[in-house]
C-alpha positions as CSV (number, residue, x, y, z in Angstrom):
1,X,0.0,0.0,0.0
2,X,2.8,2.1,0.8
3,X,4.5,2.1,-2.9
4,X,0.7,2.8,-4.4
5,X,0.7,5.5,-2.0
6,X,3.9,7.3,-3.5
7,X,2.8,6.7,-7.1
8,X,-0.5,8.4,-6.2
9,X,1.6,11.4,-4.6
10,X,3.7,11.3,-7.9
11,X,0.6,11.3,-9.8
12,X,-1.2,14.0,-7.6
13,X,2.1,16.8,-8.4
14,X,1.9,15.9,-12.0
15,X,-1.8,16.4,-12.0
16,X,-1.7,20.0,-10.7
17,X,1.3,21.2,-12.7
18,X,0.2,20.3,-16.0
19,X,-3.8,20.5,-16.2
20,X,-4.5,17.9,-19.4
21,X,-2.4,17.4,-22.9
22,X,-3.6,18.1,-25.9
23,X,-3.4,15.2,-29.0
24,X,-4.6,15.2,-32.7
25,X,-6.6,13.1,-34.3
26,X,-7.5,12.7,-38.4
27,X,-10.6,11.9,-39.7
28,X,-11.5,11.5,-43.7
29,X,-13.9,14.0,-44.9
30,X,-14.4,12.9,-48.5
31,X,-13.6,9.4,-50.1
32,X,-14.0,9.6,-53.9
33,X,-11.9,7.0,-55.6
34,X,-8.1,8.3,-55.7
35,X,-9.2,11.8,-54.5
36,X,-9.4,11.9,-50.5
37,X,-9.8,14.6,-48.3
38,X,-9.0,14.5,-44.6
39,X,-9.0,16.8,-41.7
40,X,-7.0,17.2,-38.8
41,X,-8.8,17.6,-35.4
42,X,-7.2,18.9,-31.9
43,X,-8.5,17.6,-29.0
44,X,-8.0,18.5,-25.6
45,X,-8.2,15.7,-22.2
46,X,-8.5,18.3,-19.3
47,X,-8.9,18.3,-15.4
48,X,-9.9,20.9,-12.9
49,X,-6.4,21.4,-10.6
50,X,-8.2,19.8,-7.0
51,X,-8.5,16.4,-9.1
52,X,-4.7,16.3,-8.7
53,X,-5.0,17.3,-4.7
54,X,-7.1,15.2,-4.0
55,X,-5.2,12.2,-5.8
56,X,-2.2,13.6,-3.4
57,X,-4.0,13.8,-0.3
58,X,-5.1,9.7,-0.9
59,X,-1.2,9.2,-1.9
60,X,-0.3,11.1,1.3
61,X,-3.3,9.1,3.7
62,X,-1.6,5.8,1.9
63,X,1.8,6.4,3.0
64,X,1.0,7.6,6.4
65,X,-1.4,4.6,7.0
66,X,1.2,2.1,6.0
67,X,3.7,3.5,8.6
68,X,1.4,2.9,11.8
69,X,1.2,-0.9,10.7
């Protein structure tokens, strides 16, 4: 419990500095034959900042729980 605690801690810092990532995506817009047209799409994965504190604050309860044992 103690290690899945750190990772969640590591996790937690990560998820408050950066707030999602971006990533594209290509979909075909017209398929006629030899002629195809595609598009390129940006889409954004985003969380709000106390996601990542609360994620710390488990990491943290983790760790402090598996030293009393």
């Amino acid at each position: 419990m103690r290690n899945f605690g750190i990772v969640l801690i590591i996790i937690g810092i990560l998820m408050m500095i950066f707030t999602g990532f971006n990533f594209q995506t290509e979909k075909k817009v017209v398929d006629l034959g030899p002629l195809e047209i595609n598009r390129k799409e940006n889409n954004r994965v985003g969380w709000p900042t106390y996601a990542g504190g609360l994620v710390l604050l488990g990491g943290i309860g983790l760790v402090v729980m598996g030293r009393k044992k």
